[in-house]
Every structure is written in structure tokens, then in C-alpha cells.
Residue, then its C-alpha position, 0 to 999 in steps of 0.5 A: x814755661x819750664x823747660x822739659x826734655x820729656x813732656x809729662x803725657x808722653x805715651x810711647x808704646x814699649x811693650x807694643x814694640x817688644x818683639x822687636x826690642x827681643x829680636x834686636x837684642x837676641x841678634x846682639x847676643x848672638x853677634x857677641x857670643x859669635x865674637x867671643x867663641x868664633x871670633x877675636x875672642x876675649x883678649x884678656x890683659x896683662x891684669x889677667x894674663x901676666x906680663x909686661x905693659x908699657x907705654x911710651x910717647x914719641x916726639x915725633x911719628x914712627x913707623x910701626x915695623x921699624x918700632x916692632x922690630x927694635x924691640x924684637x930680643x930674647x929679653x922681651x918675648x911675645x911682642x905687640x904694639x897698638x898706636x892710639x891717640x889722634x897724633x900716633x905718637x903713643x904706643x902701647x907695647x905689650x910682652x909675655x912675662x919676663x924674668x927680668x927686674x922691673x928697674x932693668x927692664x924699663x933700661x931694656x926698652x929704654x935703650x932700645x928704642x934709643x938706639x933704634x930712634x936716636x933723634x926721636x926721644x921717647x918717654x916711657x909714660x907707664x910699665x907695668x908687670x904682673x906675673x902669671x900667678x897674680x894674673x890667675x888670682x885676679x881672673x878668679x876674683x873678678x869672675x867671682x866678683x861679677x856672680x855674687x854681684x848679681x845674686x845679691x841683686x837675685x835677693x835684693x830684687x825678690x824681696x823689695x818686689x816679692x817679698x820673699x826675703x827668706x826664699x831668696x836668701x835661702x837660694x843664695x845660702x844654696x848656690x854659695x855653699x853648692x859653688x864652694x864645694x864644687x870649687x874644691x873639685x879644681x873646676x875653673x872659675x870660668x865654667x864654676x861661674x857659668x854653671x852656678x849663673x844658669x842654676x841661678x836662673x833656673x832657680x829663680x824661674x821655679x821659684x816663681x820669682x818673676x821680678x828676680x828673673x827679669x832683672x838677672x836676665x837684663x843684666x846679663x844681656x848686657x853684660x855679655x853684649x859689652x864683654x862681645x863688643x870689646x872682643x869685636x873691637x880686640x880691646x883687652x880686658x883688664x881691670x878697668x874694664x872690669x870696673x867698667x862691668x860692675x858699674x854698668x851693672x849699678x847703673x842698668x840695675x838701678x834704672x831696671x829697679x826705679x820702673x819696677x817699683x813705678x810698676x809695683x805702684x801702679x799694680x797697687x792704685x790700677x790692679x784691675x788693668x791689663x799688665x801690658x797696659x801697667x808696664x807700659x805706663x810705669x816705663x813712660x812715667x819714669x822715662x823722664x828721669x831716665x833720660x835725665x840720668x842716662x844723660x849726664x852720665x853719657x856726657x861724662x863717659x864719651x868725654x872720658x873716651x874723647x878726651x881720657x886717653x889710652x889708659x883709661x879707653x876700655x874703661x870710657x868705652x865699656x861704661x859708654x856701651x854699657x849704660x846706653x845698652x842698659x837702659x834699653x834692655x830695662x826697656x825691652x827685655x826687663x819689663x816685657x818678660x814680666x808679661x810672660x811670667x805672669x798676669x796682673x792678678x798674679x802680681x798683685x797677690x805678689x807685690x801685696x805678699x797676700x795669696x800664693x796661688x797652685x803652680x802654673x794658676x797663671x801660665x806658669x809652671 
């Protein structure tokens, strides 16, 4: 008898339990808005920021005052060090920008904690400068990375599901042409992006394009919980993390697409059951695979976050949250909104691009 993690006649009850997936994921959002907004905040890297970043390995533990306060000069302002590692002997040290050269700069440091430690020899393993006018570049580029990501993944979605190529893309057309001109106000790519992701939403719910909303919405409930976890935790946020954000948004939109199209399926071959009914058995026939998928790559992220070190922990960590949250917001906030955007006749006609039927026909407006 073969071996099966997931027995073929599984029935868990998924959307039976929705409210209460709701409820934990509105709570989770809460809690990382709260993080976010009222809390640490969202520490942005020297990616983003600007500065200076090195990273050293003693032979031998130090005591962190006595490290701060050696490096504690005029040259280097705006000091912070974080110990990470099971031993404590590696430091991250972090400073405002500095005007001095890469080359003197690592002498600067070097001969500091020489001084500082002359029978503790330690080895600078990183030091990286990025001035503030790179560091703003890469902010916007990387919030607009994030946006037209998931307005592609708008378009992708309501015209495999909807059959709506020309409306979706039309929208993006629109959003794209609108964010533009409203960059060239000086508007910050921040609150650009903000604005422009809300119309996104509000477009794609008049629009009537149900499985383009749920989608968009899934994803960004998990993007906002992993970005409220990394502020809760006071991780920075660079570029590896932001990495980490469109790869999670790979994988949770590619788990959120799989059920989908089990659903649209099922709507086909069963259109005369209960859309509950049909969401729930599209989500228990692929939740084999699910578990196979989501998985492996947890097996592959937490050996990164156990064993890759510093550099790379924000990375582990964000893509570690991020795929075990995503696979359960397709679970418990993708698939049940579809229920309240609509009935079965109404997907039916939709996924089969037959009748498009009078505004609000089916508890829609």
C-alpha cells in the first residue's frame, strides 16, 4: 500500500470554519498594522535607508558596551550593533552614512576594535555602503515592484477564471497611466502605492471580477502580516526581505490558482451544487498537493533560518512565514470570499463567459 500523507477522501470542513479563519486573520492584521503604525515600526536597511553595515566574528565573546563604546567616534555616527549566531561571537554594526571612503572606512573600524580588543582578533566578514540617494531609489523601485506584481496577478487571474482579458487589462491600462501622472505631482511612492492598491480593489469589486478580488486580497493579507511580523521582531528591512515578499507572493498565488482552477472544474462537471459545497471539495482534492508543496519548501526555508546565518536570516525567516501563512490565507480568506461575491449560477455563467447577468442579480452591487 503506497505511502500517502493525504488519504484521497479526506473531507475537512473549511469553509464550515471560515469565521473563524476570518476572525484569526483580522486579529493578525490588526496585530501587524498596530506593529507597524504604533509599535517598533518598519525599520528599513541600509538597502533602503543609506548607510553603512558591517559585519564582524570575534575569536572570542565580547561584552556588548565595551564593543559599542569603541566604536563610539565622530567618524562613525548613528552606531547600533545586534549579536546573532548560537556562539555570540558575530556582530552586526550598523552607522548613519559617512562621508568617508569604503577602503578607510573598514581601517576605521579595523583599528578600532584592535585597539579596543587587542587579544580578541576580529575579522570584518561584510561592509557594505549605500548612500541615501540609492537607498530612496531602491525604496521606490521596490514598492513599485510589489504593486505591479500584483496587478499583473489582477489581470492574470480574471482572465483565466473570468474570462475577461480585455476588462482586466483595460484596468491595469488605467491604474498604470493614472499612477504615472500622479507621480509627477511629487506624491511619495509610499502612499502612491497605497492609493493606487485600494483603487485596485475597489476596481476589481465593481468590476465584478470576484476571483481577482479574492486573490489580490489573499495576497495582500499576507504580505502585510509578514511585513507586521518583521516589525514586531525589529528585523530591517532590505533587500533580501524584499525578496522574500515576491517570492512568498509566487508561492500563495500559486497555491491560491491550483484550488481555483479545481474549483472552476468542479463548477463545470457539479454547477447544480451549493458553492460552499464546491469550494470546499476544490480545496480537499488539492490539499494533497498542498501539503507536498508547502512542505518541501518549509524544509528548505527553516534549514535556511537554522543553519544560513545572519546575512541571509530575514530572508529564511520572511519566506518561512510567509508560505505557511499563504497557504492558509488561500484556505480561509481566498476561497470562502468567493461566497460572499457571489452564487454558483453566477460563477458558472462566468467561468463559462456565457450570460452576464443585471447588476446586484446575485447579491452583488
Amino acid at each position: 500500500m503506497p505511502f500517502q500523507l493525504v488519504k484521497p477522501n479526506v473531507n475537512i470542513d473549511f469553509t464550515g470554519k471560515r469565521k473563524i479563519g476570518f476572525t484569526l486573520f483580522g486579529l493578525a492584521l490588526l496585530l501587524s498594522l498596530l506593529s507597524a503604525t504604533l509599535g517598533n515600526g518598519l525599520k528599513l536597511g541600509i538597502d533602503f535607508a543609506g548607510g553603512v553595515i558591517a559585519q564582524v566574528r570575534f575569536e572570542q565573546v565580547v561584552d556588548d558596551q565595551t564593543l559599542k563604546k569603541s566604536l563610539d567616534v565622530p567618524e562613525l555616527p548613528g552606531l547600533s550593533i545586534q549579536r546573532y549566531g548560537e556562539v555570540g561571537r558575530d556582530y552586526l554594526l550598523r552607522f548613519n552614512s559617512s562621508e568617508m571612503a569604503p577602503v578607510e572606512l573598514r581601517n576605521r573600524i579595523e583599528t578600532s576594535l584592535v585597539k579596543a580588543f587587542p587579544d580578541n582578533p576580529a575579522t570584518m566578514e561584510r561592509l557594505e555602503v549605500v548612500g541615501p540617494k540609492v537607498g530612496k531609489d531602491l525604496t521606490e523601485k521596490g514598492l513599485s515592484a510589489i504593486f505591479y506584481a500584483i496587478l499583473t496577478i489582477a489581470v492574470y487571474i480574471s482572465g483565466r477564471f473570468e474570462q475577461r482579458w480585455m476588462a482586466a487589462a483595460a484596468m491595469a491600462a488605467c491604474l498604470w497611466g493614472a499612477t504615472y501622472v500622479v507621480g509627477l505631482t511629487g506624491v511619495s511612492t509610499g502612499i502612491l502605492v497605497c492609493v493606487a492598491m485600494a483603487i485596485t480593489l475597489g476596481v476589481c469589486y465593481f468590476m465584478r471580477l470576484a476571483f481577482a478580488l479574492a486573490a489580490v486580497t489573499s495576497l495582500l493579507v499576507v504580505v502585510l502580516i509578514v511585513l507586521g511580523l518583521l516589525s514586531a521582531l525589529n528585523i530591517d528591512l532590505d533587500l533580501n526581505v524584499l525578496a522574500a515578499v515576491l517570492t512568498v507572493i509566487g508561492y500563495a498565488l500559486n497555491d491560491t490558482i491550483i484550488t481555483f482552477d479545481r474549483l472552476r472544474e468542479n463548477l463545470h462537471l457539479h454547477g447544480d451544487r451549493p458553492m460552499e459545497e464546491l469550494i470546499n471539495r476544490s480545496i480537499n482534492q488539492t490539499l494533497a498537493r498542498t501539503v507536498l508543496t508547502v512542505g518541501t519548501t518549509l524544509l528548505a526555508s527553516v534549514s535556511l533560518l537554522v543553519l544560513g546565518g545572519g546575512v541571509i536570516y530575514s530572508f529564511a525567516l520572511a519566506m518561512t512565514a510567509g508560505v505557511g501563512i499563504g497557504v492558509f490565507s488561500t484556505m480561509f480568506v481566498a476561497c470562502p470570499m468567493l461566497l460572499y461575491l457571489g452564487d454558483t449560477e453566477f460563477y458558472v455563467r462566468t467561468s463559462k463567459k456565457k450570460v452576464y447577468e443585471k447588476p446586484g442579480e446575485h447579491g452583488m452591487v
